[in-house]
Each structure stands twice: as C-alpha cells, then as structure tokens.
N, C-alpha and C positions, 0 to 999 in steps of 0.2 A: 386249308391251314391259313391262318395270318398272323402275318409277322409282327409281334410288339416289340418292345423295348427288350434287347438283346437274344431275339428271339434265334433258337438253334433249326437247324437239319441238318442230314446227311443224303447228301444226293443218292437218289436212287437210280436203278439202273433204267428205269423210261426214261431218264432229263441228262446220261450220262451221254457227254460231249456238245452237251448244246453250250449257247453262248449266257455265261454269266449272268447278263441282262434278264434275257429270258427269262432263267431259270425262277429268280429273284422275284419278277413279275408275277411268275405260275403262283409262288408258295404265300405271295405278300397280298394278291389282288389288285396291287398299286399300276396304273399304267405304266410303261414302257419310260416315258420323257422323265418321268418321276422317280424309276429306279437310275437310272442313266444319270441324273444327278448326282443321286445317292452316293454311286459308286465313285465317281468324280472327287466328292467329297470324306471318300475315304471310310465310311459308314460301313464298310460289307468288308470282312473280314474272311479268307478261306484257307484252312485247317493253320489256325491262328496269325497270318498273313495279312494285313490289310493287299488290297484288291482295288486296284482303279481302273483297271482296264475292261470296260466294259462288253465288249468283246471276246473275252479268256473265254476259251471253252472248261467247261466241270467235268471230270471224273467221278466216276461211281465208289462211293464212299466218303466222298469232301466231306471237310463239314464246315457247313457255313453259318455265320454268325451276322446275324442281321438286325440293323437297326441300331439307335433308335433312329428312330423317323424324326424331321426338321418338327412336327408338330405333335411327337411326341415325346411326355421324359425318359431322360435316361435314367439307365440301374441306380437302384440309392447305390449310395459312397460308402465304404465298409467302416462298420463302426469300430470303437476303441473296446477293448476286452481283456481288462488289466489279468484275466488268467491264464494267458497264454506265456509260459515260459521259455526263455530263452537268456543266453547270456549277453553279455555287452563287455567288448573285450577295450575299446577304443570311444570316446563321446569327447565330441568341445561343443560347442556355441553353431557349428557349420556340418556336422556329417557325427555318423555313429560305424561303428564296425560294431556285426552283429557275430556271433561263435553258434551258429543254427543245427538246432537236433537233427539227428533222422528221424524221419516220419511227421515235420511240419509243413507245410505248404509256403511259400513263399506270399501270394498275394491271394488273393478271392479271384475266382474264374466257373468257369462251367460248374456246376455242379456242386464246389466247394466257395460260400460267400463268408464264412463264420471260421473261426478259430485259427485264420491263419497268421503269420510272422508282421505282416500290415496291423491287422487287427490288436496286436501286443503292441506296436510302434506308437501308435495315434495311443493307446494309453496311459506310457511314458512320452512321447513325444505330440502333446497333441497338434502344434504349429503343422506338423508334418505335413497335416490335412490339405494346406495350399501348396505341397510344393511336388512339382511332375502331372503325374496321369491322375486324374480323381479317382479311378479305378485301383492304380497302385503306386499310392502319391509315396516318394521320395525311395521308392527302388530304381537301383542303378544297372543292375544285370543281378541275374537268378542262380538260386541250386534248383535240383531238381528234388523232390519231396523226400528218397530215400540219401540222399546226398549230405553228406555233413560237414561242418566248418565254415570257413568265414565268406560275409560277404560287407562291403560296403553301403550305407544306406544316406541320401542327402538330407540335411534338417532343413535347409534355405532354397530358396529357389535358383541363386547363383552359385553356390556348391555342386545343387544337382544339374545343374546342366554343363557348369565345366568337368565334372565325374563322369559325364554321359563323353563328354568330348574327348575325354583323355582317353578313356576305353577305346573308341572308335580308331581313336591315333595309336594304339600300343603300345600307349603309355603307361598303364596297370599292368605288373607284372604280379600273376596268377600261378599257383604251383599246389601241384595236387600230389599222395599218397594214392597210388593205386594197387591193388591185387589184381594180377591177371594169370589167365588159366593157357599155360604154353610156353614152351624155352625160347624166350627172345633169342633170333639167331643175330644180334649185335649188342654191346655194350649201350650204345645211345642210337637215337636216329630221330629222322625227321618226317612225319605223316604231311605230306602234302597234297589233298585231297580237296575236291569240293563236295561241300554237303548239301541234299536239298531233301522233299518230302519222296518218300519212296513209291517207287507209282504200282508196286503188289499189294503194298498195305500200307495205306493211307494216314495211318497215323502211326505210320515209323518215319525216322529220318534213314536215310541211307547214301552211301559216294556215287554222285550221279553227273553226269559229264557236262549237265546245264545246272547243277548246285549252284551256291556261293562260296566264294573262296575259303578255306579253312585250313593252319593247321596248328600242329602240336606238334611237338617235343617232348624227346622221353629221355630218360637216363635208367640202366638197369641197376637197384641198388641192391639188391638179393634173389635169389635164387632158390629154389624145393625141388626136392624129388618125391617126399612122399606127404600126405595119398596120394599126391600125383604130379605132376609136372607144374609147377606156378613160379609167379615172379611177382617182388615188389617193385613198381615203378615210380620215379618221382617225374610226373610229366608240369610242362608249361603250356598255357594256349596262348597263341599268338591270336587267334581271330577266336569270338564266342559264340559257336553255334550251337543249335539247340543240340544236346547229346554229343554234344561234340568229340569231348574222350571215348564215348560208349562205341558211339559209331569207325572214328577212325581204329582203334587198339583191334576192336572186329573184322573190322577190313584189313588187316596185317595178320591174321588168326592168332591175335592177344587177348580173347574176351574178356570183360572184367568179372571178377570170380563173384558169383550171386546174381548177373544179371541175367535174366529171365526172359527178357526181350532181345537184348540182341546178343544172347552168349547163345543161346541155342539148348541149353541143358542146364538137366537142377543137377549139381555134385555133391549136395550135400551139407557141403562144409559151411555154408554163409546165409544167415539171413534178408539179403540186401546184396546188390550191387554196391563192394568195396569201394568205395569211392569217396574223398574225405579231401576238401580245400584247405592244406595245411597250411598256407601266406597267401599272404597279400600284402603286396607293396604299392606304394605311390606316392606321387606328391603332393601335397594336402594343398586342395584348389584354392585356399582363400592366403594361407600362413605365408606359402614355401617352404614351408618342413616337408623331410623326407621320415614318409611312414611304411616302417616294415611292421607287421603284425603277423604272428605265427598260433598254430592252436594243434594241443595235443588229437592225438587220433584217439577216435573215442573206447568204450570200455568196449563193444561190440566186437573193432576193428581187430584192437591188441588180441581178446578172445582168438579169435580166426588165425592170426601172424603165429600167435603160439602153439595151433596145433601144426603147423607144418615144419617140416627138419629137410 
C-alpha cells in the first residue's frame, strides 16, 4: 500500500502494538527518518487524533490517517453547494449561528467530501474559505450527524480563533434537550468522568481512567412511565468531548433513547439518538454583546416526547 494525500488504514492485527513510526513506514514505503518527521509535524492522525509521538504503539483496529506528504498536495478544500439547507438563526459581519438538521454532516471527512454543513457555509459565506482549518474553515466545535440544533460558526479569522479560545476557557455555555432511557435516581447531578477512544472497539469513545477530562451537568425536567421508563434531561457540557453526553448519560445507565451505539438496544420508539442543542450562549468575540440563542426541538423530537405519559 502507499500512502497519498490523506491516505486511510486500519491497523491490522500483524502491526498491532508496534510503534507508530513503523507502522507508518510498513504502509507508506517512505523511510523511517522521513515518517519520524512527518509525525513531528503533526501529519499522522490516529482514530482522529493528531499523533506526534513517534513511538505510540497502535492497536488493532486504529485507524490512521496519513499524509499528505511535505512533497505532496493536500486534499482539495470543500467546495461551496448552495443546495445544502440549513437555517441561520444569528449572522453579523464576524460569526454565524447555524440551527443544523438531523442527518447533515458538519464538515467533509473520511468518506463524506460533498454535501456537508461547510459545503452550504462557503456558498453563503464564501470569505469563510480563509478562515480556520482549510479542511473545515470557520467551525468552532461540532454536532454529531444525527444531533440537531445549534452551533456557532467564525466568518473572520479573529472571531474564529477567539470562539476557539472561549470554548477552551468555558466560556460557551452549551445546553442540550435529551431523552434518556432510565429513572434518574436524582433531580440534578454532575457526570464527572474522563473520556478517551475505547480500547474493545476502536471507534467508540468510552470513561477510561487515562481519557480527558470531561464533564456535564444534568437537571431532570420530566419523567415516563410508559412504554417504559424514560426522562427528559436539560444537560450542560462543561468540557467538549467527542460523544460526550452519549458516552457519559451511559455510564450512569441514562442511555439516550434512539442511540444505537452506546444505548445498547433498539426500543423502538425513536429514529435517532434524542439529542437536540437547544442554546447557546456567549459573548460575541469582536462586539461584547452577550448572545443567548435558543431553537425549538425539532418535529422528529416533539413526535417521540408525545408518545410517552
């Protein structure tokens, strides 16, 4: 195999525990001093992770993103695609608040380069192009595909980096609408857990004692008994890890009702993991206005809140 321009694999079990480096070498042909840069440089990505430690041993099932190479280009930049619909709840001169479907992609990645929530941006906003990652110029933090409601997006390059900075400082206050499957045994509480990549199945996150710090806050605001035992939660995330509510609400045995990955069971009742970013607050990086922005739960959600008593 050789590695071009953001070229993928998934470790297999002959390369599993060797050192990064290696591996790298084995799949690309490239010499050893020549991967050992690479990674240095931040170039090698592992199950979405940039990866400098050129020594990390792999696990069977990673999957590693490689390239480009210093003397090769990198992936084209995702084009503009004025058919991709979504709303715009919030826009000035410096930043947009986006009101994002279930079932849209946030940026172009593995598999998916076309029709995603970027791809709509850059057609109304085409400046957008220079601002952040070329890959996913002017996103500030993510949903997840079946995930709906708001996010924050930079138009300017000083926007988006003081948006990246207020995040980091917990200064976006984030507040979700969850369905979850289980009788909260408290009114409120606080998940304080660390998250990392789960080492059974590689492309789960899961609470693992070497994660990153992570937590959330919940409030119980209703309660079901039938078809079964459920609760709606209004949670907060203080830190934004990847699955963050999915994973912690599971590790308290809260699953979120629809989720298929880490609820453990289909009930039925939901097409999706319930899960719906109903505000978002901040303070607008360039102005100093304070921005709360809220969005209805969508028609899917309400559907599912109504069959249960």
């Amino acid at each position: 195999m050789t590695a071009g321009p953001g070229a993928e694999m998934r470790v297999p079990a002959a390369l599993a525990g060797e050192r990064i480096d290696r591996v790298v070498a084995v799949v690309s042909g490239r010499p050893r001093s020549a991967v050992r840069d690479m990674i240095l440089a931040g170039s090698v990505r592992r199950n979405g992770e940039v990866e400098t430690a050129p020594k990390a041993r792999v696990s069977i099932g990673d999957l590693l993103e490689i390239g480009p190479w210093p003397d090769e280009p990198g992936p084209e930049p995702p084009s503009a695609d004025p058919t991709v619909a979504f709303e715009v709840v919030h826009q000035d001169p410096h930043l947009v608040v986006v009101d994002k479907p279930v079932g849209l992609v946030v940026h172009p990645g593995a598999g998916r380069r076309h029709g995603t929530l970027v791809n709509g941006l850059l057609a109304r906003y085409p400046e957008m192009a220079a601002v952040g990652e070329s890959d996913r110029p002017g996103i500030v933090h993510r949903l997840d595909r079946d995930t709906s409601g708001l996010l924050v997006v930079g138009r300017t390059t000083q926007a988006h980096e003081r948006l990246v900075a207020a995040l980091a400082a917990r200064q976006v206050d984030r507040r979700y609408d969850v369905l979850v499957v289980g009788e909260p045994g408290s009114s409120s509480g606080l998940v304080d857990a660390p998250i990392g990549r789960s080492r059974r199945v590689r492309t789960r996150m899961a609470v693992t004692a070497d994660g990153r710090e992570a937590r959330t806050r919940y409030e119980v605001v209703e309660t079901f008994g039938q078809p079964l035992a459920t609760a709606l939660l209004s949670c907060r995330l203080e830190t934004g890890r990847t699955h963050q509510i999915r994973v912690h609400l599971a590790s308290i045995g809260l699953p979120v009702l629809g989720d298929r990955v880490y609820g453990r069971r289909d009930t039925g009742l939901a097409p999706r993991p319930m899960l719906h970013a109903a505000e978002l607050a901040f303070v607008h990086p360039v102005t100093g206005e304070d921005l709360r922005l809220t969005s209805p739960r969508p028609a899917d959600f309400e559907v599912v809140l109504a069959s249960l008593s």
